[in-house]
gemmi code that builds the backbone of each chain (N, CA, C; Angstrom):
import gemmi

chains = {
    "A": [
        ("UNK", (70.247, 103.759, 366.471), (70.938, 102.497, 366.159), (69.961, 101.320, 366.267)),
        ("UNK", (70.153, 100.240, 365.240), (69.247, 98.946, 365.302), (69.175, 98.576, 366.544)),
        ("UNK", (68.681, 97.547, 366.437), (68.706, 96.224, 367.900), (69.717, 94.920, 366.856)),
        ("UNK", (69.963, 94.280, 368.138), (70.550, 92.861, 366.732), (69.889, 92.176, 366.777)),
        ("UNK", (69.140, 92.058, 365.258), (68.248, 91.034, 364.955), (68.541, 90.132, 364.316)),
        ("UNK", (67.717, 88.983, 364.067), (67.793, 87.759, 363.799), (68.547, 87.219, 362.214)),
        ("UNK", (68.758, 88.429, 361.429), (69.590, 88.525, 360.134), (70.998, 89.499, 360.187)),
        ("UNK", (70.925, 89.972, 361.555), (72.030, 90.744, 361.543), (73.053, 89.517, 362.298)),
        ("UNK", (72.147, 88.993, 363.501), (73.258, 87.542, 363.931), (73.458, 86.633, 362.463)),
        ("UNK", (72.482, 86.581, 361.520), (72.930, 85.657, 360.647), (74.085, 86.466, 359.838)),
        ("UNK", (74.085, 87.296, 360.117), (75.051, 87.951, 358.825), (76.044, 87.989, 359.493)),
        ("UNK", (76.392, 88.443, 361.157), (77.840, 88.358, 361.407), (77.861, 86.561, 361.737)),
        ("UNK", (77.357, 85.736, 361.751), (77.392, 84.357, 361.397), (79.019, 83.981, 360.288)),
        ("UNK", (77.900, 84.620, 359.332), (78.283, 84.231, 357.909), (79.632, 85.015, 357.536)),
        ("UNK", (79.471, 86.469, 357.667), (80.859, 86.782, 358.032), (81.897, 86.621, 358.856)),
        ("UNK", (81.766, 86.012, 359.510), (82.909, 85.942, 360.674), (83.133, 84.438, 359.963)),
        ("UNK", (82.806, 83.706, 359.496), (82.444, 82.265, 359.119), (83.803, 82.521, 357.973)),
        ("UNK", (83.351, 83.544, 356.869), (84.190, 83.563, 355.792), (85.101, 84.019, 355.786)),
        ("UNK", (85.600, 84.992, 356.861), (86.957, 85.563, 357.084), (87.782, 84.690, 358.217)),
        ("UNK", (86.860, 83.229, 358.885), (87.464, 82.622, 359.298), (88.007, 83.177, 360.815)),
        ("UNK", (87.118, 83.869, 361.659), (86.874, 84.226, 362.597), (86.781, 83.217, 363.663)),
        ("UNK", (87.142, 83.075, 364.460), (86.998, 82.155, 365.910), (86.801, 82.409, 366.964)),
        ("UNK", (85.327, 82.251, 367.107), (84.688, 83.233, 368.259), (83.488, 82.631, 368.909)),
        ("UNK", (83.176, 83.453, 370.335), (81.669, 82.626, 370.801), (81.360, 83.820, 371.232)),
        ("UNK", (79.598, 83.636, 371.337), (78.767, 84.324, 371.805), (79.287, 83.971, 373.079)),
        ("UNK", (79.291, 85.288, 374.187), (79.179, 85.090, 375.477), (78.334, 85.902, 376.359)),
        ("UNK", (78.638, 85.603, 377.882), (77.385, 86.622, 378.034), (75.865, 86.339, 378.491)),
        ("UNK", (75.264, 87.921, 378.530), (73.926, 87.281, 378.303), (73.253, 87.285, 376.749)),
        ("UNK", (74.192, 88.165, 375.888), (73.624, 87.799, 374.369), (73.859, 86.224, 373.994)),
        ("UNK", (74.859, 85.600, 374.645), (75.218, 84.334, 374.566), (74.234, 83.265, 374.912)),
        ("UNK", (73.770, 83.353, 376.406), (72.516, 83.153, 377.330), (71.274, 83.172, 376.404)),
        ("UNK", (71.178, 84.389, 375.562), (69.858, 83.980, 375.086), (69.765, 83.550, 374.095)),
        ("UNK", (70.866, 83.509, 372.985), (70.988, 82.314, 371.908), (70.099, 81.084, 372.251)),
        ("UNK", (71.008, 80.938, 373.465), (70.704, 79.176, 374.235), (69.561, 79.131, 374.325)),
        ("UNK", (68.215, 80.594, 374.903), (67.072, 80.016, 375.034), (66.758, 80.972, 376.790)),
        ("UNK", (67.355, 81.538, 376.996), (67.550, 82.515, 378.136), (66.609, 83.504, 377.632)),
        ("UNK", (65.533, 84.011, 378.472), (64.954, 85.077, 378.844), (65.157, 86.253, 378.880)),
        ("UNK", (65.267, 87.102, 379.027), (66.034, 88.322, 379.385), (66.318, 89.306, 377.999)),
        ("UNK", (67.050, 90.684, 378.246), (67.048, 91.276, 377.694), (68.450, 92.153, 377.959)),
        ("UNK", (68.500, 92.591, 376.754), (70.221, 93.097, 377.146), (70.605, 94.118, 376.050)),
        ("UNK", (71.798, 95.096, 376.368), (71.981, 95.888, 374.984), (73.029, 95.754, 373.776)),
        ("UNK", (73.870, 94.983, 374.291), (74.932, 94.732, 373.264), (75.603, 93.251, 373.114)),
        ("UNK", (76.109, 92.880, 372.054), (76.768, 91.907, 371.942), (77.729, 91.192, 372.238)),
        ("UNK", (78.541, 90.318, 373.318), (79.110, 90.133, 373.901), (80.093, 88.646, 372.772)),
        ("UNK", (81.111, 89.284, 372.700), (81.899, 87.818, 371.603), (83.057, 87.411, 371.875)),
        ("UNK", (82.903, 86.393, 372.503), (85.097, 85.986, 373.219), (85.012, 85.592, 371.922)),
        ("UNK", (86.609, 86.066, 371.400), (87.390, 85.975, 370.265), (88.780, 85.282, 370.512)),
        ("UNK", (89.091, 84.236, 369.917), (90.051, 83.760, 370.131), (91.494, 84.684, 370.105)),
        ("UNK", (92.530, 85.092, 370.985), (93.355, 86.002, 370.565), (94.801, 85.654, 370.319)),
        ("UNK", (95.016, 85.626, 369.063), (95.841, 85.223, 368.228), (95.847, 86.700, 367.032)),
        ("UNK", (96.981, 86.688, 366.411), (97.341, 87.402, 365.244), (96.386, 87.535, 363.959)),
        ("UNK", (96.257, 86.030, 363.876), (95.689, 85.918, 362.810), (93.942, 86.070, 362.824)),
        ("UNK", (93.908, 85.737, 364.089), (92.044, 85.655, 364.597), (91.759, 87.833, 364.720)),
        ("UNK", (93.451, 88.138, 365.368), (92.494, 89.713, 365.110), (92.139, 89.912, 363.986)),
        ("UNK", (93.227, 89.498, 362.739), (93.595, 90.073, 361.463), (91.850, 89.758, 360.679)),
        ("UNK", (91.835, 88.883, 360.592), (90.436, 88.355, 360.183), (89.104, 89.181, 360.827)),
        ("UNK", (89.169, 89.540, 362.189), (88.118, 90.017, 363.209), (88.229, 91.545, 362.104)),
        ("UNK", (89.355, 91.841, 362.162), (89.194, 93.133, 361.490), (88.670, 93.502, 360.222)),
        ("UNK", (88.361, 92.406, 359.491), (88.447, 92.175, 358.230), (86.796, 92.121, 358.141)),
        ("UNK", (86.583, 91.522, 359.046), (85.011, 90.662, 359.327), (83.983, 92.068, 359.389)),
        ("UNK", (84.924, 93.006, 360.392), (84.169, 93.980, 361.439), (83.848, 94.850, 359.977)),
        ("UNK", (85.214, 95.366, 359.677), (84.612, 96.005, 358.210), (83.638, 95.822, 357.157)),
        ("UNK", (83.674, 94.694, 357.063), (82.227, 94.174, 356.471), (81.337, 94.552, 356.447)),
        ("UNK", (80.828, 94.370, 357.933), (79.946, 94.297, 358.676), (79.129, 95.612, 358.954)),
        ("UNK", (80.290, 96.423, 358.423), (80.028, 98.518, 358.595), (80.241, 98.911, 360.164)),
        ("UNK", (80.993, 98.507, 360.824), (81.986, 99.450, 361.496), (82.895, 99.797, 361.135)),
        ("UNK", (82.658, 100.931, 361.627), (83.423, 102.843, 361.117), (84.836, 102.495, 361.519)),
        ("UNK", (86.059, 101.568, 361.652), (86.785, 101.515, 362.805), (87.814, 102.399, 361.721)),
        ("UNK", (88.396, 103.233, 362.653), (89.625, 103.982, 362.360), (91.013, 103.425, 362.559)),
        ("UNK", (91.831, 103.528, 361.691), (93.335, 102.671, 361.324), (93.372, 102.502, 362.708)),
        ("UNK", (93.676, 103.038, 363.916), (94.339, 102.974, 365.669), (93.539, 102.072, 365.820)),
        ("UNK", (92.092, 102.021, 365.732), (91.450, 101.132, 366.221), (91.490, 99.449, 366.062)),
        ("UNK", (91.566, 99.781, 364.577), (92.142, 98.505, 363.616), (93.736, 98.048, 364.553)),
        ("UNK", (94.165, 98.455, 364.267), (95.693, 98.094, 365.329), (95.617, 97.667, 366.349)),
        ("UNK", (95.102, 98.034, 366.913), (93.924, 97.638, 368.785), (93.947, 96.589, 368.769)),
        ("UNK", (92.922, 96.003, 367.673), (92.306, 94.974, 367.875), (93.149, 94.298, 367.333)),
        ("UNK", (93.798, 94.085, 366.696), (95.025, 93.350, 365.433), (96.444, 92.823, 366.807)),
        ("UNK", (96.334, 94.169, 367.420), (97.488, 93.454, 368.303), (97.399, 92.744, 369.789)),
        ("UNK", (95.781, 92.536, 370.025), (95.173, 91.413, 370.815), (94.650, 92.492, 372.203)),
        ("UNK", (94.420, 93.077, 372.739), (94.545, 93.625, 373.807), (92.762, 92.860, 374.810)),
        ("UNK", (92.817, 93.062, 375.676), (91.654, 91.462, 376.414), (90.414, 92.314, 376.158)),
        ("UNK", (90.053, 93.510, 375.866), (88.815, 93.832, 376.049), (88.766, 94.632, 374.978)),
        ("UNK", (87.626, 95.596, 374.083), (87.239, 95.951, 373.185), (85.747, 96.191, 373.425)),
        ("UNK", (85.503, 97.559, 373.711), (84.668, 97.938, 373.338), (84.005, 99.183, 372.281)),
        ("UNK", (82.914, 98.556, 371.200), (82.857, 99.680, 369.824), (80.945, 100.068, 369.747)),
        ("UNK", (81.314, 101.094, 369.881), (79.620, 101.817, 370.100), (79.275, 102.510, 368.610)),
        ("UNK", (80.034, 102.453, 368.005), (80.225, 103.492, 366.578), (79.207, 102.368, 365.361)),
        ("UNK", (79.248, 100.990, 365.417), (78.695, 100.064, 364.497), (77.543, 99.762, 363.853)),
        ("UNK", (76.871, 99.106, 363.421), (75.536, 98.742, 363.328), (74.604, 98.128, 364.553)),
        ("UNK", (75.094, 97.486, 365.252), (74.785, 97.467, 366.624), (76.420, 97.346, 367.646)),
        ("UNK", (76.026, 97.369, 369.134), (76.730, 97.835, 370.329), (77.394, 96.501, 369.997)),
        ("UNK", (78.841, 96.067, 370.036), (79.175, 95.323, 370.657), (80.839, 95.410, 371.394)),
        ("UNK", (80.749, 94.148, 372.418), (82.066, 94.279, 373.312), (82.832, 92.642, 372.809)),
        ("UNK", (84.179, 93.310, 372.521), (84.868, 92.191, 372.331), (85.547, 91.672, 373.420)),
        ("UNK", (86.055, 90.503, 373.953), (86.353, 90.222, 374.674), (87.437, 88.491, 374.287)),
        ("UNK", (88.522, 88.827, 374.608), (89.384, 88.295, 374.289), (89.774, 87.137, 375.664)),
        ("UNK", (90.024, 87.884, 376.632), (90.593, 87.049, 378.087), (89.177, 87.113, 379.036)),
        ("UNK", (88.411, 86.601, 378.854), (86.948, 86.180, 379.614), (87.105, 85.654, 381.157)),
        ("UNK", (87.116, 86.606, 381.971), (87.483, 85.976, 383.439), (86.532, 84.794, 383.198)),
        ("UNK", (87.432, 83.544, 384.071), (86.712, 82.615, 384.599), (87.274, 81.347, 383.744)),
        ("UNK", (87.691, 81.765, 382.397), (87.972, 80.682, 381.188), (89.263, 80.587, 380.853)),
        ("UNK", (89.898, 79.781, 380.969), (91.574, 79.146, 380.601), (91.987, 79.678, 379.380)),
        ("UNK", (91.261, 78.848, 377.786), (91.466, 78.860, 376.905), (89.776, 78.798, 376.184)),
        ("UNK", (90.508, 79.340, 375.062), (89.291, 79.772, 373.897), (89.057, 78.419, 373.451)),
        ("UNK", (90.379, 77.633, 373.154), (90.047, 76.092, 372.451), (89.275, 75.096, 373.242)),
        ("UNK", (89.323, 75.498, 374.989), (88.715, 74.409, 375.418), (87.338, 74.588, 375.536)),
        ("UNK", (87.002, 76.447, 375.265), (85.575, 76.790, 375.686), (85.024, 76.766, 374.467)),
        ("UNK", (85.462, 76.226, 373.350), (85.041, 75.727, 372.057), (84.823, 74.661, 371.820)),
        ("UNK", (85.788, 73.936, 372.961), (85.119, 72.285, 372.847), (83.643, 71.901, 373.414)),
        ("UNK", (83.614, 73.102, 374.100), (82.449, 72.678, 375.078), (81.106, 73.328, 374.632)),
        ("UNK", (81.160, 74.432, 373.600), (80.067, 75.172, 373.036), (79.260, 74.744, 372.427)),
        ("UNK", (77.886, 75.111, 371.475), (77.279, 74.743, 370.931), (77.020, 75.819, 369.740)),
        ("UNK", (76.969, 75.112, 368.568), (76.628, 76.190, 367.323), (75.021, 75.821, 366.857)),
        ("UNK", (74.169, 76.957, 367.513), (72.901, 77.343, 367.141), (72.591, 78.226, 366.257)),
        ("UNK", (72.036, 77.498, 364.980), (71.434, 78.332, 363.532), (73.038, 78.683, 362.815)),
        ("UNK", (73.803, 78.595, 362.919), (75.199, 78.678, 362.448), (75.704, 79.718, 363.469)),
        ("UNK", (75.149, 80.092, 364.763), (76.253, 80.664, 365.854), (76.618, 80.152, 366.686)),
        ("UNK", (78.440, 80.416, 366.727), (78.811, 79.842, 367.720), (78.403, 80.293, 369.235)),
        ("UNK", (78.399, 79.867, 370.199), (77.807, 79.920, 371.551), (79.005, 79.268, 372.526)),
        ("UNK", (79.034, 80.079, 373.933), (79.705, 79.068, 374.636), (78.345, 78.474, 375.288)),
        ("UNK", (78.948, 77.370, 376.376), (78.383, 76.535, 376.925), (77.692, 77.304, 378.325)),
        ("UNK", (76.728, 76.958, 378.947), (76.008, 77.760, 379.831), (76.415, 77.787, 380.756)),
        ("UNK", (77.345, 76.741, 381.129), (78.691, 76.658, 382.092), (79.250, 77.958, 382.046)),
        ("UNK", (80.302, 77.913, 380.976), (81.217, 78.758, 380.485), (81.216, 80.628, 381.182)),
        ("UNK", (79.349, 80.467, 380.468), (78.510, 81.769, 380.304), (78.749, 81.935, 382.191)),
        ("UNK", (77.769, 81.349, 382.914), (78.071, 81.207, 384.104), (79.228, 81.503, 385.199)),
        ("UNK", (80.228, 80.609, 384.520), (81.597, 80.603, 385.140), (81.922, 81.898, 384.884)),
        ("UNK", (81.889, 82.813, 383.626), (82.577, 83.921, 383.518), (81.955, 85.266, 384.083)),
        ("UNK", (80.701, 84.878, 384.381), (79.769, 86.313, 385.618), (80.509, 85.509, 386.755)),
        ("UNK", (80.519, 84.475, 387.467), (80.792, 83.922, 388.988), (82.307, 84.959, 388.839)),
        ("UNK", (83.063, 84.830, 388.240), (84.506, 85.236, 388.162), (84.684, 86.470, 387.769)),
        ("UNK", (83.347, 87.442, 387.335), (83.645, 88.880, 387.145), (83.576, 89.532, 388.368)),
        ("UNK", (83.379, 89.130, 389.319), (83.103, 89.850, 390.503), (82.075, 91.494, 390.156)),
        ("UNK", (81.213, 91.560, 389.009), (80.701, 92.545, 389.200), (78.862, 92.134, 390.412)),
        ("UNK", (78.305, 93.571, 390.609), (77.276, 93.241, 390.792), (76.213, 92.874, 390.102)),
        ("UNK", (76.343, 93.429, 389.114), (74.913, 92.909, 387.958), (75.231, 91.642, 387.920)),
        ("UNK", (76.617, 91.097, 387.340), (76.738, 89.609, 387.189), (76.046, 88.666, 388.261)),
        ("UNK", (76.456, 89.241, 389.585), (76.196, 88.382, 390.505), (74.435, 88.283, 391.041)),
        ("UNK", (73.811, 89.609, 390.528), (71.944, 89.173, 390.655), (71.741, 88.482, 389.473)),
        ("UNK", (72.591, 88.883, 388.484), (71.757, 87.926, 387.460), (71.654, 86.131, 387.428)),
        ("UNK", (73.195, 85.805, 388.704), (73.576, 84.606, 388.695), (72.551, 83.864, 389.314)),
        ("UNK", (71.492, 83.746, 390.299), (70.507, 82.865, 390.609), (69.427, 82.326, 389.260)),
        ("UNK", (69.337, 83.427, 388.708), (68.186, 83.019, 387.314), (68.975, 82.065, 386.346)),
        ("UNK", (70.409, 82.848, 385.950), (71.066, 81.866, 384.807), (71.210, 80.229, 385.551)),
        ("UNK", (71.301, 80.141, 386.658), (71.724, 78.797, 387.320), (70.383, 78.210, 387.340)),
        ("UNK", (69.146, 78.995, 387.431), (68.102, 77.777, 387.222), (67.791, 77.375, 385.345)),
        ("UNK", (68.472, 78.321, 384.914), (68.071, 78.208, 383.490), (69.023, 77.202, 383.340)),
        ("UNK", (69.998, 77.031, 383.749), (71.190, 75.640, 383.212), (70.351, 74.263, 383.625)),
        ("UNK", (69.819, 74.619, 385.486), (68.789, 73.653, 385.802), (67.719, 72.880, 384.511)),
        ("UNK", (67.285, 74.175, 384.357), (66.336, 74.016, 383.358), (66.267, 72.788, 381.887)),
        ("UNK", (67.575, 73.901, 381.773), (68.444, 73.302, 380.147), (69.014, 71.998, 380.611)),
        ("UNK", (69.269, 71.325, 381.962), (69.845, 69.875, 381.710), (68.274, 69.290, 381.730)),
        ("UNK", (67.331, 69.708, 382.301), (66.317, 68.491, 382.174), (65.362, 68.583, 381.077)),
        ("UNK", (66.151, 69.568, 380.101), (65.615, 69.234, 378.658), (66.332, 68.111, 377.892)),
        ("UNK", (67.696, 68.554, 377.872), (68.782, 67.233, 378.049), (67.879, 65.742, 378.274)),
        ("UNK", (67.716, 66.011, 379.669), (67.178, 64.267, 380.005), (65.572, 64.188, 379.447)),
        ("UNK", (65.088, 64.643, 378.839), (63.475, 64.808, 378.362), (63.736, 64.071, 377.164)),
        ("UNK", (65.284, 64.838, 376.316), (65.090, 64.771, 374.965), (65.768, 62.967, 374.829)),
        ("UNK", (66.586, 63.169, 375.507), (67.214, 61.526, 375.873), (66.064, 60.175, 375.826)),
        ("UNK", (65.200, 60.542, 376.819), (63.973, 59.963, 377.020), (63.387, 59.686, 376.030)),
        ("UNK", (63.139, 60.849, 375.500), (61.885, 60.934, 374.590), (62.689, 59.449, 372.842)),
        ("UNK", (63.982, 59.997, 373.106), (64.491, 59.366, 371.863), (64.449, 57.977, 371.653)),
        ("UNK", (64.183, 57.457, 373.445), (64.790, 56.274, 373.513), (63.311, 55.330, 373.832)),
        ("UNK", (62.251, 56.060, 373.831), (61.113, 55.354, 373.486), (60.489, 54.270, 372.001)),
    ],
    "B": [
        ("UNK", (67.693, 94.983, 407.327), (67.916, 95.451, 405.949), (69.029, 93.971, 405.435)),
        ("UNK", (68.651, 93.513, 404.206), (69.546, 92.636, 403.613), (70.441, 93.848, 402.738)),
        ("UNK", (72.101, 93.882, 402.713), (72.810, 94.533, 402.312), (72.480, 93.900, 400.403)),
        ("UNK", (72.878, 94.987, 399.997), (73.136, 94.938, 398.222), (73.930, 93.804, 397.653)),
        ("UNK", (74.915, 93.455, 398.547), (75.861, 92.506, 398.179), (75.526, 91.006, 398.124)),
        ("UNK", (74.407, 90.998, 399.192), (73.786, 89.614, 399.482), (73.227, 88.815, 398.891)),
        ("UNK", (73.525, 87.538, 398.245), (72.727, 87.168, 396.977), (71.655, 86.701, 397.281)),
        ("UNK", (70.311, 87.200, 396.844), (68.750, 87.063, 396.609), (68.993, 85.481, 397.299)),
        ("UNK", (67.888, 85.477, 397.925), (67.429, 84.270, 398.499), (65.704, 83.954, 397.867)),
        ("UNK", (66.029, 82.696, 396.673), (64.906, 82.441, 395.798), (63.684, 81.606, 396.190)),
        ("UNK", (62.548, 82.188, 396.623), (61.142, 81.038, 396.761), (60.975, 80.019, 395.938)),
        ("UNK", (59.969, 79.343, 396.402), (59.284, 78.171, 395.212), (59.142, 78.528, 394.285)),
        ("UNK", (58.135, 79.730, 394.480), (57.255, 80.492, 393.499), (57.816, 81.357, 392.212)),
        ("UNK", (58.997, 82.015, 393.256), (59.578, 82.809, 391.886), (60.614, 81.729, 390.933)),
        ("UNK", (60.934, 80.730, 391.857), (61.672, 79.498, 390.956), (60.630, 78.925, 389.826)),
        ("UNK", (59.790, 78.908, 389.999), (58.597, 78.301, 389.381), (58.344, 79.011, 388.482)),
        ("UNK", (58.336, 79.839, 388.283), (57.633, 81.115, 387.743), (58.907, 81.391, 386.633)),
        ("UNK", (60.188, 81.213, 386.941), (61.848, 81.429, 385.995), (61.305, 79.874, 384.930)),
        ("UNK", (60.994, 78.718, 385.669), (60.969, 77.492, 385.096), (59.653, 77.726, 383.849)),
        ("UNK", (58.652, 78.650, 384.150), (57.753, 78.533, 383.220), (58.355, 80.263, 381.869)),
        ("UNK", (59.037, 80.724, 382.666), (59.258, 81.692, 381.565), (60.239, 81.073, 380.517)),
        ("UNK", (61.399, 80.075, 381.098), (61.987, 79.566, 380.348), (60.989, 78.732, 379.243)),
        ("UNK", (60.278, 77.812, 379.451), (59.222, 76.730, 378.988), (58.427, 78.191, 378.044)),
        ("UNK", (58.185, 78.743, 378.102), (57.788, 79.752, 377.169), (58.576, 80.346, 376.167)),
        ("UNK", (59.988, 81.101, 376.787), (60.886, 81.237, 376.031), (61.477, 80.351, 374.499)),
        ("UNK", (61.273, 78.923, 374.868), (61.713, 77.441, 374.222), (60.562, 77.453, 372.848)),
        ("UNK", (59.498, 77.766, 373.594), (58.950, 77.944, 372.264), (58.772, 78.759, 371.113)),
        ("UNK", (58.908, 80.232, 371.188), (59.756, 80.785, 370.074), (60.810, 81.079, 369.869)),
        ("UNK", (60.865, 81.160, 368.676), (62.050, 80.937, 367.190), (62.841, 82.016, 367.720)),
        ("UNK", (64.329, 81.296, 367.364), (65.243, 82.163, 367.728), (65.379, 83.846, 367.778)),
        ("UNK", (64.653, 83.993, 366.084), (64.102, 85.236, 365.743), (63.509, 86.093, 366.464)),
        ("UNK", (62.341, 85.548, 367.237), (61.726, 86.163, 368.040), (62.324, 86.346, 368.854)),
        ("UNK", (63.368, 85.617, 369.910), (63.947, 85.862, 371.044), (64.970, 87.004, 371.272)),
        ("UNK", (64.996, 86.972, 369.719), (66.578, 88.088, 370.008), (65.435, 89.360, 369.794)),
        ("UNK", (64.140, 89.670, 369.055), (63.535, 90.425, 368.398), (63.483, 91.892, 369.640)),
        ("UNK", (63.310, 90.557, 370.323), (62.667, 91.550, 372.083), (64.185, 91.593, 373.254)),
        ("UNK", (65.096, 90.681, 372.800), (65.958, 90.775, 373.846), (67.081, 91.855, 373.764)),
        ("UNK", (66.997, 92.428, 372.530), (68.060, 93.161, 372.401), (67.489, 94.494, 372.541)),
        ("UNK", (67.808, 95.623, 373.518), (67.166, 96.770, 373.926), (67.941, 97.293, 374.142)),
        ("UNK", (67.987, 99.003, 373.217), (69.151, 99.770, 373.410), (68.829, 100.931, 374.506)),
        ("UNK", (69.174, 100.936, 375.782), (68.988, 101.965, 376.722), (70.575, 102.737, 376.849)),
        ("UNK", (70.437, 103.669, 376.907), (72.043, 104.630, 377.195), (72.630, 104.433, 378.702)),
        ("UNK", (73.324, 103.882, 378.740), (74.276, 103.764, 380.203), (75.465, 104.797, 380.272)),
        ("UNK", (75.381, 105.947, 381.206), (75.968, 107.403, 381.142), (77.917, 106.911, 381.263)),
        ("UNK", (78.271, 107.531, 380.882), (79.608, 107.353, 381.082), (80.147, 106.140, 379.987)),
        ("UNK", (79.308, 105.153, 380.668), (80.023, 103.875, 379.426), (79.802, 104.029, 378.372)),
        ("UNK", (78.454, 104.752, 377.703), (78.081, 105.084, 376.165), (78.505, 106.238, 375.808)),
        ("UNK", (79.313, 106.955, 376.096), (80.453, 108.080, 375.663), (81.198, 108.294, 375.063)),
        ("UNK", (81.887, 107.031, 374.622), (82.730, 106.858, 374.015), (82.175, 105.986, 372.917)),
        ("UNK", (83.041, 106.312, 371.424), (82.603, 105.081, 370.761), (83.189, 104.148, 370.057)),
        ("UNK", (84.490, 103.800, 371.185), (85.114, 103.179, 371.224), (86.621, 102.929, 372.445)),
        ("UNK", (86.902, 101.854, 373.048), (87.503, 102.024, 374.094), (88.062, 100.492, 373.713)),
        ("UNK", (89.416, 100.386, 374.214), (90.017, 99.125, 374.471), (91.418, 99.156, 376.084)),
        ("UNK", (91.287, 98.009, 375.937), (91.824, 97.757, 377.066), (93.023, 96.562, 377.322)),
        ("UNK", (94.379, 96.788, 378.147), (95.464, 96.196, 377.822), (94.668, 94.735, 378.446)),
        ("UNK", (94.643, 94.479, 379.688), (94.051, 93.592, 380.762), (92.622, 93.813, 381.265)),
        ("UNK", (91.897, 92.569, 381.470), (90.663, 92.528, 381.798), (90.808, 93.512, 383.365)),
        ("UNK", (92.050, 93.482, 383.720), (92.091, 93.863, 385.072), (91.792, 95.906, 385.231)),
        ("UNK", (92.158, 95.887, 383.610), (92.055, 97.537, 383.545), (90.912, 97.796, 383.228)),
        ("UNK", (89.998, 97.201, 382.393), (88.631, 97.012, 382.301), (87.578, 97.246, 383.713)),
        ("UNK", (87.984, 96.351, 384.370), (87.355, 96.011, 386.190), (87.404, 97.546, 386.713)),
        ("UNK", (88.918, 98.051, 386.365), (89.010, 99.658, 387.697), (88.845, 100.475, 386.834)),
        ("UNK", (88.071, 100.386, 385.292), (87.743, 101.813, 384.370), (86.294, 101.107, 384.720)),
        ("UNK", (85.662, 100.434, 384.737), (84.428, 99.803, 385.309), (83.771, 100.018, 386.682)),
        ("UNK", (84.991, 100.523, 387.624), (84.707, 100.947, 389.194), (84.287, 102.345, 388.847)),
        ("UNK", (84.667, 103.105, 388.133), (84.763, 104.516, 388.133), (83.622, 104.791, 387.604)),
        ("UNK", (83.069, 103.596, 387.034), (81.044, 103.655, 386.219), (79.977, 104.531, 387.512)),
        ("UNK", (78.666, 104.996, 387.152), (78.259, 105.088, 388.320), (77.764, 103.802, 389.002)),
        ("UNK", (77.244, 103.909, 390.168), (77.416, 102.726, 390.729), (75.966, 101.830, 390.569)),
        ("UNK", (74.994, 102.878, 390.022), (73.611, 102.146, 390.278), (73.413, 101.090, 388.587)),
        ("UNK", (74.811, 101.473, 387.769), (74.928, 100.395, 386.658), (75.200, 99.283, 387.046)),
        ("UNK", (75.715, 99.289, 388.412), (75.807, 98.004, 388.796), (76.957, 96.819, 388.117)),
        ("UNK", (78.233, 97.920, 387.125), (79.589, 97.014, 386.313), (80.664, 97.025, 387.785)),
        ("UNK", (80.156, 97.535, 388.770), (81.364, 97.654, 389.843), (81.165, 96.072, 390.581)),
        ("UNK", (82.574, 96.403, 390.982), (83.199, 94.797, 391.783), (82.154, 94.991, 392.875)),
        ("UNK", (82.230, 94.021, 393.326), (81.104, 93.456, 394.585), (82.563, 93.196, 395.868)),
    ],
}
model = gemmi.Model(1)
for chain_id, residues in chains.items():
    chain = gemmi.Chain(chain_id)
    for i, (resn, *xyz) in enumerate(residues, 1):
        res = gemmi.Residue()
        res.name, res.seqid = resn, gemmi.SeqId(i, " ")
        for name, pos in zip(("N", "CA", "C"), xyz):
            atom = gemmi.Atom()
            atom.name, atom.element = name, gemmi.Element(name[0])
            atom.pos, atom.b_iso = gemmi.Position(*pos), 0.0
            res.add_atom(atom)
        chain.add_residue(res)
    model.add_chain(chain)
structure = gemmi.Structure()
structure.add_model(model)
structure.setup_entities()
């Protein structure tokens, strides 16, 4: 199986774009959109969960050349919080109810769309390892918190720099 | 012995050292970042299936306990 590369994010971009998909990178595939280090194996995507956001997701996924079988299609169509599909062009996990996050609309207000992907916010990304209670989440949490460090005093660099 | 659960207690140095990998990271293209970040290793049990869904994140968490443990998806 591929890796996801830099035309395969553009392509589920563009598809998810045209079937009208509503979704963020999360995660650490999310994390390194932003500019995060690291390395990881699959794709991590909170999907807004609604009827119409599966109906489309399903629509998108096919596209895209996952194998999904009618049950599976239904799965995902009738919202259920987690989703995971190993069968695709690359690994990914869907994720619908993202410990840590209220609503999809507010973690959309707060995201950023890099190269035409949507992204949540490094907050978001953050908040939802603090609230998984797993262990990987929780070693990985000292590095992502200096990388937010990081990422605000690019923030105040770029501020600076503008206002010269 | 510091227990497993205990979260890392970070130096100057290795802080320093995250601050310059990032500052490296920043400078190549998105392309590149994903080129190297995405690495497919087999994780036993969870890559078995090729395909799994789940009613509640909460059923996710205790089909996630039952992972082995050195994957490190178990609750803390």
């Amino acid at each position: 199986m591929a890796g996801f590369e830099y035309e395969q994010a553009q392509r589920v971009a563009e598809t998810f774009e045209k079937h009208g998909v509503r979704y963020l990178l999360i995660g650490k595939s999310g994390a390194i959109v932003l500019g995060y280090p690291d390395t990881t194996q699959d794709v991590d995507v909170y999907v807004e969960k609604t009827p119409e956001n599966g109906e489309a997701l399903v629509e998108a996924l096919l596209e895209l050349g996952f194998p999904l079988q009618q049950r599976e299609q239904d799965e995902i169509r009738r919202g259920k919080d987690f989703v995971q599909i190993r069968t695709g062009p690359f690994d990914i996990d869907l994720v619908f109810a993202p410990d840590g996050i209220e609503a999809f609309e507010d973690a959309f207000g707060r995201a950023s769309e890099i190269e035409g992907i949507h992204v949540c916010s490094i907050d978001d990304i953050i908040r939802s390892k603090e609230a998984s209670g797993r262990q990987k989440d929780r070693e990985s949490l000292p590095r992502l918190r200096a990388f937010r460090e990081w990422l605000s005093t690019q923030g105040r660099k770029d501020r600076s720099s503008s206002s010269e | 012995m510091q227990e497993a659960t205990t979260p890392p207690v970070i130096g100057v140095a290795e802080y320093e050292e995250w601050f310059e990998s990032f500052e490296a990271a920043a400078r190549r293209s998105l392309a590149q970042r994903l080129k190297f970040a995405f690495v497919r290793t087999y994780k036993p049990v969870m890559d078995d299936a090729t395909f799994r869904s789940f009613d509640t994140m909460d059923d996710y968490r205790r089909f996630c306990d039952t992972l082995p443990e050195w994957l490190g998806y178990g609750r803390v």
